[in-house]
Backbone as CSV, one residue per row, in Angstrom:
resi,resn,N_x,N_y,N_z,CA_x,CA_y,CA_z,C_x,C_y,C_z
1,UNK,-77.691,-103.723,-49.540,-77.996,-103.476,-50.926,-79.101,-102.417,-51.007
2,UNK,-79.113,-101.549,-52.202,-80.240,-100.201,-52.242,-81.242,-101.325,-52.176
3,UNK,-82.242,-99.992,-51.937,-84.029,-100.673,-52.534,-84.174,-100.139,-53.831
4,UNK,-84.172,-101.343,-55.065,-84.452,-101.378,-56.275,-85.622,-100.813,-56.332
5,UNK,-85.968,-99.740,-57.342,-87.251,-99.185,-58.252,-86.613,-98.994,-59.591
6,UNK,-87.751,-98.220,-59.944,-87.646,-97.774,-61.531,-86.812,-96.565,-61.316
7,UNK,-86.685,-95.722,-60.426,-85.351,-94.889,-60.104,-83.801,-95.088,-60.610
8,UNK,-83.615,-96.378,-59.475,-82.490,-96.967,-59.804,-82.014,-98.121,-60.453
9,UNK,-82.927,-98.430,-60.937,-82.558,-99.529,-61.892,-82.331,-98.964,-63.001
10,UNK,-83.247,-98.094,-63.259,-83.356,-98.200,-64.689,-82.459,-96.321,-64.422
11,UNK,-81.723,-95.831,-64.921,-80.768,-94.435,-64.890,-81.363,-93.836,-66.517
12,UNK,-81.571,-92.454,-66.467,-81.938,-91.964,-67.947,-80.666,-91.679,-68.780
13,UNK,-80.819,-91.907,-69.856,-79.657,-91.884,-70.687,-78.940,-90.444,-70.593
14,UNK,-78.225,-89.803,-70.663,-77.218,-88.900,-70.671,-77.376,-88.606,-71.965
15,UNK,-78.021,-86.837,-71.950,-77.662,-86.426,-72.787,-76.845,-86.046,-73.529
16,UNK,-76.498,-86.342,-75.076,-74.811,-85.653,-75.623,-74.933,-84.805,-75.971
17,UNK,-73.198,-84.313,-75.348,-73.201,-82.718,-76.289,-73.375,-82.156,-77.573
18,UNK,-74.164,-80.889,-78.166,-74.532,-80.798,-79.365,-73.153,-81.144,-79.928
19,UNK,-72.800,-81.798,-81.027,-71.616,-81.893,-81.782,-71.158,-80.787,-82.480
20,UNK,-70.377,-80.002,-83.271,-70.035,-79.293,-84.156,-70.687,-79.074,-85.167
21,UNK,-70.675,-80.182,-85.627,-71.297,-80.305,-87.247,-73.091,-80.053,-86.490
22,UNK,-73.592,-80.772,-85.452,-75.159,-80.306,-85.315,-75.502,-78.795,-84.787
23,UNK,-74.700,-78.546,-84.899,-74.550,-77.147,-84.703,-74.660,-76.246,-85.556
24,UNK,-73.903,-76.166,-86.277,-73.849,-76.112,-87.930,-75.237,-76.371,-88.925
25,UNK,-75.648,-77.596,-88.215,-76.752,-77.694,-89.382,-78.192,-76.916,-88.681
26,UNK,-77.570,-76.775,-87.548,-79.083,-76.029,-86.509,-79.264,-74.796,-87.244
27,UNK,-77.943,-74.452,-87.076,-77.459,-72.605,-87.305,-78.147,-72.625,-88.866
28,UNK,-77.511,-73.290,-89.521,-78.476,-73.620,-91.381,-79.475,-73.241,-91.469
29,UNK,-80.041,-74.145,-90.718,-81.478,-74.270,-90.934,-82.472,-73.184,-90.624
30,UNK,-81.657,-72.919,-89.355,-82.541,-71.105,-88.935,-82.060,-70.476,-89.956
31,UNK,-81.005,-70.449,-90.877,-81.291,-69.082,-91.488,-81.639,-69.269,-92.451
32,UNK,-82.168,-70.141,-93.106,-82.859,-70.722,-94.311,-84.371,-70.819,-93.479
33,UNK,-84.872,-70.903,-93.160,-86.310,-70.459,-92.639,-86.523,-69.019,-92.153
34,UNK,-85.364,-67.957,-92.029,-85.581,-66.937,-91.767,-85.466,-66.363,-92.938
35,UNK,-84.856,-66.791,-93.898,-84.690,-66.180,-95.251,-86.533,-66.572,-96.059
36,UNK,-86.756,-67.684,-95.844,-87.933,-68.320,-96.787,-88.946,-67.796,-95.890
37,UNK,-88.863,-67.139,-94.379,-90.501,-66.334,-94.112,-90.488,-65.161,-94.557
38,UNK,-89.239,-64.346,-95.187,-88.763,-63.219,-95.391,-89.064,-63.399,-96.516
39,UNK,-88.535,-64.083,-97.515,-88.922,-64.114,-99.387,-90.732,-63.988,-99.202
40,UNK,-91.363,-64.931,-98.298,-93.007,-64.975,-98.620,-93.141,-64.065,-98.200
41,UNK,-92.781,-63.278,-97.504,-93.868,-61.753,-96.934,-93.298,-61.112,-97.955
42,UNK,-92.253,-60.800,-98.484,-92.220,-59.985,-99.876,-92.904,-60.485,-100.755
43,UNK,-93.386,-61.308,-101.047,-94.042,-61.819,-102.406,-95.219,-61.698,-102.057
44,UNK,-95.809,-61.792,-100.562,-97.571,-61.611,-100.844,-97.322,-59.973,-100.472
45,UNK,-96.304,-59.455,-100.300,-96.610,-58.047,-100.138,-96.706,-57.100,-101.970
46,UNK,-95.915,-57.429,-102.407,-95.521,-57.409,-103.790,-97.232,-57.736,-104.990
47,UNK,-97.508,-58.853,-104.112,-98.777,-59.648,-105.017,-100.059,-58.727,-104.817
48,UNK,-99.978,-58.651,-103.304,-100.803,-57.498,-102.767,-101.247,-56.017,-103.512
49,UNK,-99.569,-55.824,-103.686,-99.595,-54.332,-104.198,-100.116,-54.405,-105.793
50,UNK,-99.356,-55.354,-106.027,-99.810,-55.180,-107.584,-101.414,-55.479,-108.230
51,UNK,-101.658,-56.212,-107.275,-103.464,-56.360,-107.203,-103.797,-55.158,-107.118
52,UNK,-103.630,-54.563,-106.280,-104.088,-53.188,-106.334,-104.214,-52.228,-107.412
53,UNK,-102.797,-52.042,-107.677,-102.596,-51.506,-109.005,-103.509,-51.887,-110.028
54,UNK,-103.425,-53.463,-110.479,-104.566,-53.529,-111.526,-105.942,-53.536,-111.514
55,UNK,-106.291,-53.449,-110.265,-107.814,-53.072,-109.767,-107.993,-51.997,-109.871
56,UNK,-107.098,-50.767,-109.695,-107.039,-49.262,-109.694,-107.321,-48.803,-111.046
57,UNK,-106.661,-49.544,-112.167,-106.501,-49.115,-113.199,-107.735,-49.475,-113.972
58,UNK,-108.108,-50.762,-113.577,-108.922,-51.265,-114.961,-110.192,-50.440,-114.031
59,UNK,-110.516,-49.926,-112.899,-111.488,-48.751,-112.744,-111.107,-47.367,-113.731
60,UNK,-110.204,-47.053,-113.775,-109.747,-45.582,-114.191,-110.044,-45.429,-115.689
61,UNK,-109.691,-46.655,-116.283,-109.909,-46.698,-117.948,-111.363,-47.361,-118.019
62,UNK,-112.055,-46.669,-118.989,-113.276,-47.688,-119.118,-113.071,-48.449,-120.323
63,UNK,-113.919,-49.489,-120.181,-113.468,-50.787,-121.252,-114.186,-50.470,-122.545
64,UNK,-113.421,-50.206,-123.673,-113.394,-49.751,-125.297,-114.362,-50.968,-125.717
65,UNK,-114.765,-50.256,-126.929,-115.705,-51.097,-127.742,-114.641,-51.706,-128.513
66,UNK,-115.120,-53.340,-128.288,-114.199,-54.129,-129.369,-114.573,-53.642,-130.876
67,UNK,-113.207,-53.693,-131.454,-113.108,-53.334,-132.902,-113.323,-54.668,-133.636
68,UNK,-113.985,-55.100,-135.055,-113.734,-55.862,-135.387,-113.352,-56.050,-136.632
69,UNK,-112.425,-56.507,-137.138,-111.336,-56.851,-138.208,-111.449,-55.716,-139.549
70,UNK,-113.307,-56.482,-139.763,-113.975,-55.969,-140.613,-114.933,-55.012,-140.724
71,UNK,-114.547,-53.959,-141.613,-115.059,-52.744,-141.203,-116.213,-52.299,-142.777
72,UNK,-117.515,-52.053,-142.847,-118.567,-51.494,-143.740,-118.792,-50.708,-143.921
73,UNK,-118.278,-50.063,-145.070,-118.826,-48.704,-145.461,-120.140,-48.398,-146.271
């Protein structure tokens, strides 16, 4: 008879083959996280730019004297 250990007594389970369908949902999922790191770098690139823009501008114009409603002659 062998010499029993934790070797042979105990055998590791057998891994299963990816199935079809987990395959499928692997493949999903990468491209739905490659799409959603792709949407956020456009949007802080976008957010970025347009910060800019209105930082650029409200330097370029200087800020008007408020008018008010009522005017004294």
């Amino acid at each position: 008879m062998a010499k029993l250990n934790k070797d042979t007594l105990f055998k590791a389970p057998q891994t299963r083959a990816e199935t079809v369908m987990d395959k499928t949902t692997r493949i999903v999922r990468e491209m739905l996280d490659t799409e959603t790191e792709q949407r956020e770098a456009k949007t802080q690139r976008l957010r970025k730019t347009r910060l800019e823009r209105e930082s650029s501008e409200s330097a370029k114009t200087p800020d008007a004297k408020r008018k008010t409603g009522k005017t004294t002659d």
